[in-house]
N, C-alpha and C positions, 0 to 999 in steps of 0.2 A: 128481821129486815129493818125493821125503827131504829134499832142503834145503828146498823150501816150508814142507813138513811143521814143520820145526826152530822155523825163522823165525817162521812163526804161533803156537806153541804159548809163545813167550817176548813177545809183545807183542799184548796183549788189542785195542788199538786197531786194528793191523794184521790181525788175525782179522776185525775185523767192516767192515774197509773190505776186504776181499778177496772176504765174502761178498757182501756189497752189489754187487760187479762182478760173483760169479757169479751172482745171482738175476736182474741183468740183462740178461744174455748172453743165460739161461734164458727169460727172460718176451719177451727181443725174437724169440728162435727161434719164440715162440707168437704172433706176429703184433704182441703191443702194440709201442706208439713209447713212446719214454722221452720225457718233457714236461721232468722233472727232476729233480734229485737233491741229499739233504740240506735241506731246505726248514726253516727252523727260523724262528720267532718263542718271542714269553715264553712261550705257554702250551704249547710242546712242539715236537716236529720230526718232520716226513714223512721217511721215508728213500729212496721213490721217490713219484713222479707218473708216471702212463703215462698212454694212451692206445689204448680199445680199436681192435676192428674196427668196432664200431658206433659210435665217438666219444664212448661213455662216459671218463669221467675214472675213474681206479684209481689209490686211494691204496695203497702197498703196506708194509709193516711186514715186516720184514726181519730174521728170532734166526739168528744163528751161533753155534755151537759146537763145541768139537775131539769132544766126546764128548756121549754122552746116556746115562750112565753111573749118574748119580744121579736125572735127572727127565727128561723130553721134555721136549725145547722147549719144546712150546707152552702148558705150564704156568706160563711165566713170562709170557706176557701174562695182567697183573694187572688189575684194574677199574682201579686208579690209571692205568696205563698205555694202557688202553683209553681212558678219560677224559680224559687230555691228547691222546690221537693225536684225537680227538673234536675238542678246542679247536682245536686245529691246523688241521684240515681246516675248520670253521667258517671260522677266519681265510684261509686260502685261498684258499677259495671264494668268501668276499668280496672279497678285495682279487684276485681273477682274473673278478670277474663271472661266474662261472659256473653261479649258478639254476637254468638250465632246462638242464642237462644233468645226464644220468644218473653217479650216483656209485654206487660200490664203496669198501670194505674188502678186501687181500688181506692173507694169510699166507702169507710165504715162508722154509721150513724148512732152513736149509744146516748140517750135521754133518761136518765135516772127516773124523772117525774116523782110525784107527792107521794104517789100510792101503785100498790099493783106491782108487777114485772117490769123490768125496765124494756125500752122497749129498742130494736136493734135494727138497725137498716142495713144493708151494702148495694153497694154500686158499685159493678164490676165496667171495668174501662170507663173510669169517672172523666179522668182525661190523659191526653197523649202525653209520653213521657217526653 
């Protein structure tokens, strides 16, 4: 885990494509299916699409970080940020016809840290779509 460790801590892009695989590992051990991943149009980008046990659709928003040293995470989802992941999901859902199914917002919390397990949160209905 030292060399992971190294590796992520010098390439910010590689940190947050690394968590993205662990929130998904995570969220598939909890039953959801993955629909998909990286989803991006103009007015923003889903980082996952799942799929519940009840066939709800779950957009999921995905913060990594090595530390939380200065702020939690979840302080960085901003209105601005809420807002586009908002657009996003609009667009979506449109261009997937998906109306009469049940939608969600998650929050998924991945903190690398110094040592140890990294350590993983979710917040299911973080906020309204």
């Amino acid at each position: 885990m030292f060399w992971i460790r190294r590796r992520l801590t010098v390439d910010p892009d590689r940190l947050g494509r690394w968590g993205e695989r662990r929130a998904e590992r995570f969220l598939r051990r909890r039953g959801l299916k993955t629909l998909g991943r990286n989803f991006r149009c103009r007015s923003g980008e889903i980082d996952l699409v799942m799929v519940d046990n009840q066939g709800g659709i779950v957009f999921v928003e995905v913060k990594t970080r090595l530390t939380e040293d200065f702020q939690p995470v979840e302080a960085v989802m901003t209105q601005t940020k809420k807002s586009r992941l908002r657009n996003a999901i609009r667009f979506f859902e449109a261009s997937h016809r998906l109306k009469d199914r049940p939608l969600r917002c998650d929050l998924v919390v991945v903190v690398l840290g110094s040592k140890g397990r990294p350590q993983i949160r979710h917040y299911e209905n973080a906020f309204v779509p």
